[in-house]
N, C-alpha and C positions, 0 to 999 in steps of 0.2 A: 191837796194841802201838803207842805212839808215842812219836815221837822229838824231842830238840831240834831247837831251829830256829836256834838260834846255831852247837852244836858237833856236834851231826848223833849225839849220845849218845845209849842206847837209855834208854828212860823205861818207870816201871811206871805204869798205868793210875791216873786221878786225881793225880800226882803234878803240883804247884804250880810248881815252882821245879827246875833242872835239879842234878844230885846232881853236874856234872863242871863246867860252869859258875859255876851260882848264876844262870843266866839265867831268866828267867818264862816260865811255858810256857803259852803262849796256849789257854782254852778250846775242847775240841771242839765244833765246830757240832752244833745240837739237829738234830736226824732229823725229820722234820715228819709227823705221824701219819697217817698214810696213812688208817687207821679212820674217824679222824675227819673227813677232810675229803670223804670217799666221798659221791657225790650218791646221795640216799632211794628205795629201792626206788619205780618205777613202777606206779600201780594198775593192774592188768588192765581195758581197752578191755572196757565194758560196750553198746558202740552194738549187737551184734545181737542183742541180749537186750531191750534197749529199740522195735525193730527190730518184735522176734517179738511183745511184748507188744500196739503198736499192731494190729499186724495180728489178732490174738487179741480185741480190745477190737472192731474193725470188724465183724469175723465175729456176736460178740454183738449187737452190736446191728443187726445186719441179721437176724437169725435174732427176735429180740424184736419186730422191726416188722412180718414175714412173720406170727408167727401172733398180733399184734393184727390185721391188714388180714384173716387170716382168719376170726379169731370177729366182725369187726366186719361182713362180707360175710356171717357164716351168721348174726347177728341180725337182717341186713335182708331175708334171702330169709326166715326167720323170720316177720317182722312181716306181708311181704307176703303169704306163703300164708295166715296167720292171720286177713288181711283181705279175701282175696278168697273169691268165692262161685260157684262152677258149677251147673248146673242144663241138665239135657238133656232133650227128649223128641224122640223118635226123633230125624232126621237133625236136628233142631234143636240148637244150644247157645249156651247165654250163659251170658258168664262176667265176674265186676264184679269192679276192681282200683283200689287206689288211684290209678293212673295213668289209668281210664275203664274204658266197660264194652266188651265186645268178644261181638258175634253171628255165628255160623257157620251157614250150613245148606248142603244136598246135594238139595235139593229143584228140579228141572230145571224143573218148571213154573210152580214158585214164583220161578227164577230169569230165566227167561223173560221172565215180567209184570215184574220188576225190573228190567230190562236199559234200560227206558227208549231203546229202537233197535227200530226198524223190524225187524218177521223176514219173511224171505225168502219170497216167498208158495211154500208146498207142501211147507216145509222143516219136517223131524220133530226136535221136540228129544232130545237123547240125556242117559241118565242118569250116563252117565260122564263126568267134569269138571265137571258142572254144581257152581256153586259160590258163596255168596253170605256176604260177611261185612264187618263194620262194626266200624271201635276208633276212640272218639273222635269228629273230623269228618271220619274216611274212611270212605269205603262202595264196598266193593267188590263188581262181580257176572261171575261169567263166564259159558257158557252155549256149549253145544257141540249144532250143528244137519247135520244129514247130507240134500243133494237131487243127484237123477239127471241137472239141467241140467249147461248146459256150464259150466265156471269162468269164459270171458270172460264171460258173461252174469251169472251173481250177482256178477260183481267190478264190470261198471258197473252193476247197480241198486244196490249200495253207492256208487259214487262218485258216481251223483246223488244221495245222500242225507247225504253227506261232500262239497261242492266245495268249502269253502275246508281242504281237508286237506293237513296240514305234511310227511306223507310218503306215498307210494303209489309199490309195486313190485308187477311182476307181470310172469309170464313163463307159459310152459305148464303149470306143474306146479303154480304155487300165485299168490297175490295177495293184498297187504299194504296195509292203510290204517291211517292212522292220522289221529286229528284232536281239537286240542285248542281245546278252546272254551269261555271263561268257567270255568274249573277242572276242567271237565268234561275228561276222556281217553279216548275211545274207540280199542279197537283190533279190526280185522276181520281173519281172516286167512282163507285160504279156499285149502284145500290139495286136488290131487286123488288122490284114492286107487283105485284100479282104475274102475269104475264107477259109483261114486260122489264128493262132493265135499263135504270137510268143512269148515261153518261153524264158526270161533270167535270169539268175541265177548265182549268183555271193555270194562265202563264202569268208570271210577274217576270218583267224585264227590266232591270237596270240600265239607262245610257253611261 
């Protein structure tokens, strides 16, 4: 309900002019639309969904790169066995790869004469380790020799046949030379084993 504002009369609703006066009865203020001026709903924060998706994206394609490097690693062992060639007769083998061809043998007397070193005068070659194989411009040969002399004794007829050698140890139980020369790597090792003393002998040659 409202009232004048001159003679303090009660007034009915929309009424202009006062019924006890005759004074103007001043507009009521407009209500200001609350609705209307309400700030617009906030969209819901999409950052861990964007979040999940990158991490989902990485996963892919780590997982697509894993099995291209794997079909592209079983095309190459592929190509290679496909091109290479083996061929054995007895303790013999050779085998050709597109990387060079590579020879094996277990032949002690054939590794012997290969050794290109001096053998121990009275010393028996043994068929266990003997060992001879070639990839490329490496050649390698080993060669394992058993005599009843002392160790000091076969360890300086090695070292006079090795003096300018880069390493040499020796103590009661065994004796080590080693000597590299023009590509050439000889190694001697000369261990004692109850009563006996075993030679092993090992050249690496560079072509």
């Amino acid at each position: 309900m409202a009232f004048c504002n001159s003679c303090g009369a009660a007034l009915s609703d929309g009424t202009k002019f006062c019924n006890k006066c005759g004074a103007t009865v001043a507009a009521a203020p407009s209500v200001p639309n609350v609705a209307a001026t309400a700030h617009p709903p906030v969209p819901p924060t999409t950052g861990g969904s964007s979040a999940l998706k990158i991490v989902l994206i990485v996963i892919a394609v780590i997982v697509v790169l894993g099995v291209i490097s794997v079909g592209a690693f079983s095309f190459f062992v592929y190509r290679v066995a496909k091109s290479s060639h083996v061929s054995q007769q007895g303790d013999h083998v050779k085998a050709e790869t597109p990387f060079g061809s590579f020879e094996s043998s277990k032949d002690p007397e054939q590794a012997a004469k290969d050794l290109g070193v001096d053998i121990y005068p009275g010393a028996e070659v043994q068929k266990d380790g003997a060992s001879s194989a070639s990839f490329g411009g490496i050649h390698t040969v080993t060669a394992i020799f058993e005599s009843n002399d002392a160790l000091d004794k076969i360890c300086s007829f090695y070292k006079t046949r090795f003096p300018n050698a880069v390493a040499t140890n020796a103590d009661q139980n065994q004796c080590t030379i080693v000597s590299n020369n023009r590509g050439n790597m000889v190694t001697v090792k000369i261990e004692a084993e109850g009563d006996t003393r075993k030679i092993q002998i090992t050249n690496v040659t560079r072509k």
